[in-house]
C-alpha positions as CSV (number, residue, x, y, z in Angstrom):
1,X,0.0,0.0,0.0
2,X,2.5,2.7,-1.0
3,X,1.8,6.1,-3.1
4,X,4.6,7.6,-5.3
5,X,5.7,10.4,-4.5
6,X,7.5,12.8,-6.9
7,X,10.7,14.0,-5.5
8,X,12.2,17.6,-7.9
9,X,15.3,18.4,-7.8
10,X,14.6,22.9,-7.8
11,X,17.3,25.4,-8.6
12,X,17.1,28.3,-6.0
13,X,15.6,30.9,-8.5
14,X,12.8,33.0,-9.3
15,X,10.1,31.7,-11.5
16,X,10.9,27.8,-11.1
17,X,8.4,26.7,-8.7
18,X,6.1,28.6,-11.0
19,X,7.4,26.4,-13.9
20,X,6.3,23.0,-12.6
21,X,3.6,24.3,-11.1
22,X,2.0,25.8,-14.4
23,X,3.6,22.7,-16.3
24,X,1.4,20.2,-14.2
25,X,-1.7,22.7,-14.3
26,X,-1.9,22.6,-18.1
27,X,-1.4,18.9,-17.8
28,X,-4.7,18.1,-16.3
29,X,-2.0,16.9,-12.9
30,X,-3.2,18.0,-9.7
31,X,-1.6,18.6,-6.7
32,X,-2.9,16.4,-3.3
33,X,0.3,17.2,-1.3
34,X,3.9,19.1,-1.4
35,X,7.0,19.5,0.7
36,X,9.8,21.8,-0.2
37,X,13.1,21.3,1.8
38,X,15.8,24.2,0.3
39,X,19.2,25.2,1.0
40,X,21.1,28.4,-0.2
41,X,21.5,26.9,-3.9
42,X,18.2,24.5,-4.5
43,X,15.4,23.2,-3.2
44,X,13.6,19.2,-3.5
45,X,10.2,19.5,-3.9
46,X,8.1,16.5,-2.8
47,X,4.6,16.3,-4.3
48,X,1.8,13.6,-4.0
49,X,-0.5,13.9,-7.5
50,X,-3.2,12.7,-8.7
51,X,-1.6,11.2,-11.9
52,X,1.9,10.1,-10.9
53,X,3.3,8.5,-13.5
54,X,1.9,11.3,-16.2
55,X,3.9,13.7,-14.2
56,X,7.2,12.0,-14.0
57,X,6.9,11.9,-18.3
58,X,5.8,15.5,-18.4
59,X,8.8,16.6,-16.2
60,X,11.2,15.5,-17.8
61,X,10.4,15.8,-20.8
62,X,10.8,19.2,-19.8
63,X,14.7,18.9,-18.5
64,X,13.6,18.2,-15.0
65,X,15.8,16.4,-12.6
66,X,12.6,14.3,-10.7
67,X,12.5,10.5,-9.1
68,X,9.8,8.4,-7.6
69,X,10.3,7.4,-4.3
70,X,7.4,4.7,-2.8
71,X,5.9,6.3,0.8
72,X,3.1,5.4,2.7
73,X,0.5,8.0,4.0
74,X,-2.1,7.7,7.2
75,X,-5.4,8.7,8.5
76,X,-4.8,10.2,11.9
77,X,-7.2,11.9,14.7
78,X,-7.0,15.6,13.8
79,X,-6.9,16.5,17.6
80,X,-3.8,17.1,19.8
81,X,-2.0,13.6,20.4
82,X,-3.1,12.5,17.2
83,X,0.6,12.3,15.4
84,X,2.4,11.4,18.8
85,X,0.4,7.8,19.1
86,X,1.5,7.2,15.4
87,X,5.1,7.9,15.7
88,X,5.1,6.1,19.5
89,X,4.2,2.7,17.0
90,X,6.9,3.4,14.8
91,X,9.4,4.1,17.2
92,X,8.3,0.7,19.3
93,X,8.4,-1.6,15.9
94,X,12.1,0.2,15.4
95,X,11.0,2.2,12.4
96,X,13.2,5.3,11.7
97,X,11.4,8.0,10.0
98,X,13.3,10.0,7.2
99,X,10.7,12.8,6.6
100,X,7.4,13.4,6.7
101,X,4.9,15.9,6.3
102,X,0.9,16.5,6.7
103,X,-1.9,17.6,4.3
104,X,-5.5,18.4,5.3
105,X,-8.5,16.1,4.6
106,X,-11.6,16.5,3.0
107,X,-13.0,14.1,5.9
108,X,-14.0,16.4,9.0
109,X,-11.7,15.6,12.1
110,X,-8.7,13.1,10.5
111,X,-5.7,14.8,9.1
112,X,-3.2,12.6,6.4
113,X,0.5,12.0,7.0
114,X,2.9,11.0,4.7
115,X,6.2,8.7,5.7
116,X,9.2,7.8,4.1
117,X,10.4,5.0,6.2
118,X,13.6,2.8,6.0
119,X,11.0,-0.2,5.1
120,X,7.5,0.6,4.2
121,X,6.1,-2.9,4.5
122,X,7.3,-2.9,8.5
123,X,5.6,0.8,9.1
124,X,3.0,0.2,7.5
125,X,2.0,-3.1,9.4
126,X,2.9,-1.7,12.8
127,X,0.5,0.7,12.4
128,X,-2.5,-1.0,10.4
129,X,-1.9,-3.3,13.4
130,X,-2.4,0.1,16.0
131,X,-5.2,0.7,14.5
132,X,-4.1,3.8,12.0
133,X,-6.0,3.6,8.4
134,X,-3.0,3.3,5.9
135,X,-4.2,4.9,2.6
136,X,-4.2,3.4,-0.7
137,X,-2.8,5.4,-3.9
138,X,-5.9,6.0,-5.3
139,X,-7.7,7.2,-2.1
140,X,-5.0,10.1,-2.1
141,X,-4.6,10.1,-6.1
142,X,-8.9,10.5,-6.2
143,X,-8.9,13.3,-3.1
């Protein structure tokens, strides 16, 4: 049950955000979640879309340095606590966590996570088995 996740490698300079923005807009490729990590020079830009594998061809056909990396995403309370029970299970099945960052739901009350995880089949049991809903790529592709 992972989602691909879009990882663009950004030059620090105006107008490029803007670029792959407007280049997945007039692609019919829509956005269900983004990260951006930057230093001085350039930025990775982490997105979760709707049509992955559209995207990947489209970027680089366009001269764009991008990869798919395989994450797993979660439903989660959307009330204080919510995060700390998930990342309690991870840490007691002796999952590391890379990165992750959250998007807001359509669903009143629960709030999505995504993980990158040194082994997504191990994080994503530990917490199926804790009770956390693990998401399916087309229930975050269909958002």
């Amino acid at each position: 049950m992972t989602i691909k996740q879009l990882s663009i490698f950004v030059e620090n300079r105006p107008g490029r955000l803007s670029a792959i923005t407007r280049l997945l807009g007039n692609n019919d490729i829509d956005i269900r979640a983004m990260s951006i990590a930057d230093t001085k020079d350039f930025g990775i830009l982490r997105l979760i879309v709707n049509h992955p594998d559209k995207a990947l061809k489209v970027l680089k056909e366009n001269n764009f340095s991008v990869t798919i990396t395989n994450v797993i995403a979660i439903g989660i309370e959307d009330a204080p606590g919510g995060l700390a029970g998930a990342m309690e299970t991870l840490y007691e099945n002796n999952v590391s966590v890379e990165y992750m960052y959250a998007f807001i739901s359509k669903t009143e009350n629960i709030a999505y996570v995504i993980f990158r995880v040194e082994n997504n089949e191990n994080a994503a049991e530990a917490l199926r088995e804790a009770g956390y809903k693990i998401l399916t790529a087309d229930e975050i592709y269909d958002m």
